[in-house]
C-alpha positions as CSV (number, residue, x, y, z in Angstrom):
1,X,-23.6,-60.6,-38.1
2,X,-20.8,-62.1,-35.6
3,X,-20.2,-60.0,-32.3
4,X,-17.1,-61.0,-30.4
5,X,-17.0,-60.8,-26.6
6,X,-13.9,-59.5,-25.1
7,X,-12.6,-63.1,-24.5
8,X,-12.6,-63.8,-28.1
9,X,-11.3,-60.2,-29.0
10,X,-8.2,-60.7,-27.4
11,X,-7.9,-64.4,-28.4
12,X,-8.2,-62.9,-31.9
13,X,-5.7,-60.3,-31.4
14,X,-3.0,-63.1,-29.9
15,X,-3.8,-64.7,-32.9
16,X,-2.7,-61.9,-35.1
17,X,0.0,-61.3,-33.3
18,X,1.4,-64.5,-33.0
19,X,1.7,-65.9,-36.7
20,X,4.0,-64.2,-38.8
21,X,3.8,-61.6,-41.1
22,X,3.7,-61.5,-45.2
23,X,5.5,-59.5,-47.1
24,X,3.3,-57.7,-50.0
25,X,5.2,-60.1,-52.5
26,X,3.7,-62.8,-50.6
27,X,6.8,-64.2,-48.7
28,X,6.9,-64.8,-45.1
29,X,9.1,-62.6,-43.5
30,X,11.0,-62.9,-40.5
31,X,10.8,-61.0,-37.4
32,X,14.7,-59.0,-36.4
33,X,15.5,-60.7,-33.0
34,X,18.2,-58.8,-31.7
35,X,19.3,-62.4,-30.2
36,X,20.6,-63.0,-33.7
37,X,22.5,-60.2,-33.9
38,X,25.7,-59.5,-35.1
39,X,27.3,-59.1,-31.7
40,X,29.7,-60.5,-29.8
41,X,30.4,-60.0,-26.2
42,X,34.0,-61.2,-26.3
43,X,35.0,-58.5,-28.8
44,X,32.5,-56.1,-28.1
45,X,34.1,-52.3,-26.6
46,X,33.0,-48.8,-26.0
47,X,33.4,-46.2,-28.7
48,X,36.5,-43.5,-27.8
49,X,35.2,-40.0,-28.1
50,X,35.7,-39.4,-31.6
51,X,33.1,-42.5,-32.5
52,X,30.8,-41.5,-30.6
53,X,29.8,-38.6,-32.9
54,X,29.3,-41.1,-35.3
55,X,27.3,-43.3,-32.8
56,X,25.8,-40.6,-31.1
57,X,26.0,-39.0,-27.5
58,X,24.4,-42.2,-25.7
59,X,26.9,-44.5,-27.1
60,X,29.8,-44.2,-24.0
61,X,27.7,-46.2,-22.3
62,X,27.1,-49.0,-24.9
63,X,29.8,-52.2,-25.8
64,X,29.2,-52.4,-29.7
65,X,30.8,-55.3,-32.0
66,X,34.1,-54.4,-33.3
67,X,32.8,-55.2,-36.8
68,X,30.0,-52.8,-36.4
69,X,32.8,-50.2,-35.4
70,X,34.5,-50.5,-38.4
71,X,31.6,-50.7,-40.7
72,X,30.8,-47.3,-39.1
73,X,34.6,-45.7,-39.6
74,X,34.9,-46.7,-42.9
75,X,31.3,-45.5,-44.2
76,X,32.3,-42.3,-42.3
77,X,35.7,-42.0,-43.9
78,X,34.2,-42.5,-47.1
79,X,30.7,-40.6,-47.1
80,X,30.6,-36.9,-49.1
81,X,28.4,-34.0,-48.6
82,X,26.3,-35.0,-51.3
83,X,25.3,-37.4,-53.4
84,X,27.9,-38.8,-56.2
85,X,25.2,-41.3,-57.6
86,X,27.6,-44.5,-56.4
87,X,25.1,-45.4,-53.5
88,X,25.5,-49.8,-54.0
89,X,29.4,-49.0,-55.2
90,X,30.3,-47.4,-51.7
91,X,27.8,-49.2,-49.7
92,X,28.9,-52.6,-51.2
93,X,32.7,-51.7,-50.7
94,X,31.5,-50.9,-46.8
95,X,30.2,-54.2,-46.6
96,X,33.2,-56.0,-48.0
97,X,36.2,-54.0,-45.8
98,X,34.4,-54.7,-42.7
99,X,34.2,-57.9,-43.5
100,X,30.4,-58.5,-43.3
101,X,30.7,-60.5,-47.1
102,X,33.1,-62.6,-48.0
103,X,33.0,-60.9,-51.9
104,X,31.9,-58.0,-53.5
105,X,28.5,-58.5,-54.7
106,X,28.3,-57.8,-58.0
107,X,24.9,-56.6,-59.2
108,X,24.8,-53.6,-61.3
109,X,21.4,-51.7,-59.5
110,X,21.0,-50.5,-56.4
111,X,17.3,-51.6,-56.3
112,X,18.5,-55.4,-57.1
113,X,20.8,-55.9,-53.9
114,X,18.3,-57.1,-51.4
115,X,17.9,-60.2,-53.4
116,X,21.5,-60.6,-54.0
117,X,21.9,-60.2,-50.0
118,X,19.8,-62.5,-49.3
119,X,21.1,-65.2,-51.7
120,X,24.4,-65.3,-52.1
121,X,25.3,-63.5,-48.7
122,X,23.1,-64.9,-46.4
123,X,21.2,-61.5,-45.4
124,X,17.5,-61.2,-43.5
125,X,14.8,-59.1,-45.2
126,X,13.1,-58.3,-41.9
127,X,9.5,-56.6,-41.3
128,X,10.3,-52.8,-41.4
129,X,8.3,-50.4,-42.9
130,X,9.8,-47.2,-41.5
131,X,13.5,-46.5,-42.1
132,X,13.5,-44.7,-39.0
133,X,13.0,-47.9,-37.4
134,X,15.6,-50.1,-38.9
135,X,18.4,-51.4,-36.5
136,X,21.6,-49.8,-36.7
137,X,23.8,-51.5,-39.6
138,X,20.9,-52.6,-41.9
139,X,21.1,-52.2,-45.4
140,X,18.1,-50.2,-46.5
141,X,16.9,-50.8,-50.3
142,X,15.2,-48.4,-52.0
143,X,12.7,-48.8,-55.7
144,X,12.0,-46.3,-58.0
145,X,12.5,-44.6,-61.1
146,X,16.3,-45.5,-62.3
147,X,18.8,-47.7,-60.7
148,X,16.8,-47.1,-56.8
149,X,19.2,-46.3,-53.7
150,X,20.3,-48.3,-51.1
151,X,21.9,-47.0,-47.9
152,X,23.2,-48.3,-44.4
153,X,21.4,-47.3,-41.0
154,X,23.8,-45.4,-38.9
155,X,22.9,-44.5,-35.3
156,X,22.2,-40.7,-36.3
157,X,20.9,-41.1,-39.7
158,X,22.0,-42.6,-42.8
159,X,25.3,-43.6,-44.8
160,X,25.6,-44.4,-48.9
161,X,28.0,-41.9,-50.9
162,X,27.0,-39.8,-48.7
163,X,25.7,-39.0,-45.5
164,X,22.1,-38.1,-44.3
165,X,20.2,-36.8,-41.4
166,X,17.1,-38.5,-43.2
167,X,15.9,-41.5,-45.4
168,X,15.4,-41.4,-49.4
169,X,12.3,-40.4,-50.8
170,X,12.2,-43.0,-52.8
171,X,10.0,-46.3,-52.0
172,X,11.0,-48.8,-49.6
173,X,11.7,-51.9,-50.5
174,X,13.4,-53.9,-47.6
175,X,15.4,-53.8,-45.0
176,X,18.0,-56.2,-44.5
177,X,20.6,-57.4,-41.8
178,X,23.6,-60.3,-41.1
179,X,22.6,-62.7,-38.8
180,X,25.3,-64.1,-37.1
């Protein structure tokens, strides 16, 4: 039987925390820097009062990307009280107006459009495994029985077709964001 001292412990725990992590497909997956970000300090501004009940009370004191504004007005405009099963139709029409991808992606299920992200759009899977925890203005894909969901992280919840307070039930299968 090995015993580790305490030197070695922590050396070991470094260690772990140092390489990166695997994805359960087996895939390195990159950490979200917010350094890479989709932010820019030459355009960024403060949210008038009637975006920050969209962005939430803490936002008047926060310069946010003006791309990230209109993402956030036009999945607000859009969003109804409840579900019209169009999740990837109005989330991938979001995406396009604000000008995050150059074309509307054109996969037919919602559980299919982290790979088409990633590929043809230039998106991050990043190491999430809480929705809760996902940076504001990543596209959140979700497995399943059916076509899955997908859904955009919003400062007070959660933006597809409609909006939410919480996350789908369904299971999680990436998190995804523009690098600049």
């Amino acid at each position: 039987m090995i015993t580790l001292r305490t030197p070695q412990l922590i050396l070991l725990c470094l260690l772990a925390m140092a390489l990166p992590r695997v994805s359960q497909a087996g895939s390195i997956v990159a950490s979200y820097s917010y350094t890479n970000s989709l932010f820019d300090a030459g355009t960024a501004q403060t949210p008038g009062p009637a975006l920050q009940s969209i962005f939430g009370p803490k936002s008047g004191h926060i310069r946010y990307d003006a791309r990230m504004i209109a993402a956030a007005e036009i999945a607000a405009e859009r969003a109804h009280r409840h579900s019209t099963d169009r999740c990837w139709h109005s989330v991938k029409n979001a995406l396009l107006d604000a000008q995050v991808v150059p074309t509307r992606p054109t996969t037919e299920y919602a559980k299919e459009a982290g790979d088409e992200l990633q590929t043809k759009f230039g998106f991050t899977k990043i190491w999430v495994t809480s929705p809760y925890n996902a940076p504001v203005g990543a596209v959140l894909v979700y497995g399943g029985r059916g076509a899955g969901h997908v859904e955009i992280r919003t400062a007070t919840g959660f933006v597809s077709d409609f909006l939410s307070a919480t996350p789908s039930p369904r299971p999680l299968l990436g998190v995804y964001v523009k690098r600049s």
